[in-house]
N, C-alpha and C positions, 0 to 999 in steps of 0.2 A: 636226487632220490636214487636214481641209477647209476651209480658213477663208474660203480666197478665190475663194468658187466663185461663180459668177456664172450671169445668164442667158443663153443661146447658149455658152456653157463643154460641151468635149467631157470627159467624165467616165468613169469605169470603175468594175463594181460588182465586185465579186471574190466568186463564188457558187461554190458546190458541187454535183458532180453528183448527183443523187439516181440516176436510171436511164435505161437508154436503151429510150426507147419505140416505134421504131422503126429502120429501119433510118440513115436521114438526121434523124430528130430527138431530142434529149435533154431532159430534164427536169431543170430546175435547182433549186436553194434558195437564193433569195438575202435576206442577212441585213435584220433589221427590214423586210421584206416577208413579210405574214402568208400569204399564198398561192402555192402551185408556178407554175412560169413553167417555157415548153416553148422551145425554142430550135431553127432547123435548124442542124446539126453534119454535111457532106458530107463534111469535109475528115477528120477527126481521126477516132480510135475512143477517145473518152471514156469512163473506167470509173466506177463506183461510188466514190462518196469524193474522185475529184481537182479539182483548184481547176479554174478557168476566170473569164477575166478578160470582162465583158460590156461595151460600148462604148455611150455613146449623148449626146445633147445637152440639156443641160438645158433644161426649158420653164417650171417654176415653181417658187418657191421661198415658202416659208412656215412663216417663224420659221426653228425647225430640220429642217424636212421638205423635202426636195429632189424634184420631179417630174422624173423625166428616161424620155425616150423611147428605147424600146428595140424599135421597131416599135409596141407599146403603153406607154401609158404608166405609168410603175412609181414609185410613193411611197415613198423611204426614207428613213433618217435622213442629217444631211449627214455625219457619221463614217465612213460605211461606203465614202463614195467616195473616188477620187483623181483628181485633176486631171491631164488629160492632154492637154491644148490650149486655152490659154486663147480668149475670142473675141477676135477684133479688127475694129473698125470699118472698111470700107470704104474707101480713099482716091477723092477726086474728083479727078479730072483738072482739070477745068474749074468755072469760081467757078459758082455759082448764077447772077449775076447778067450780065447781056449788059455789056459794057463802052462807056461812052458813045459815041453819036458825033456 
């Protein structure tokens, strides 16, 4: 599913809502992450049980374990994402080097 995921790759975890703990924040569960993860949600009224797509960019990758920041940083497996922007390198305008004169 994730094969070609790379580092600076913008990625999406797809977790589920566990509860809403306050009024602007929710509490998620996102998969092969062992621990709750709290999110602000201003916009939406998020219930119990519905999907929700999390955004963030990759920072480390090892073997099959994917680090990506999500404000903190969250270790999953690389299965559970999807690629949603790959990176792209910078163009330079002008060469590194001063041109003879």
């Amino acid at each position: 599913m994730a094969k070609g995921i790379n580092i600076g790759d913008e990625v999406a975890i797809a977790a589920t809502v566990r509860r809403r703990v306050t009024e602007d924040r929710v509490s998620v569960s996102i998969p092969s992450y062992g621990f709750p993860h709290s999110i602000v949600d201003r916009t939406s009224q998020a219930k119990k049980g519905q999907p929700m797509e999390l955004i963030g960019d990759v920072t480390h990758i090892d073997g099959d374990l994917v680090t990506v920041n999500l404000g903190v940083p969250v270790t999953v497996n690389m299965d559970t994402l999807r690629l949603v922007t790959p990176y792209v390198l910078p163009k330079r305008k002008t060469p590194l080097v001063d041109k003879p004169t």
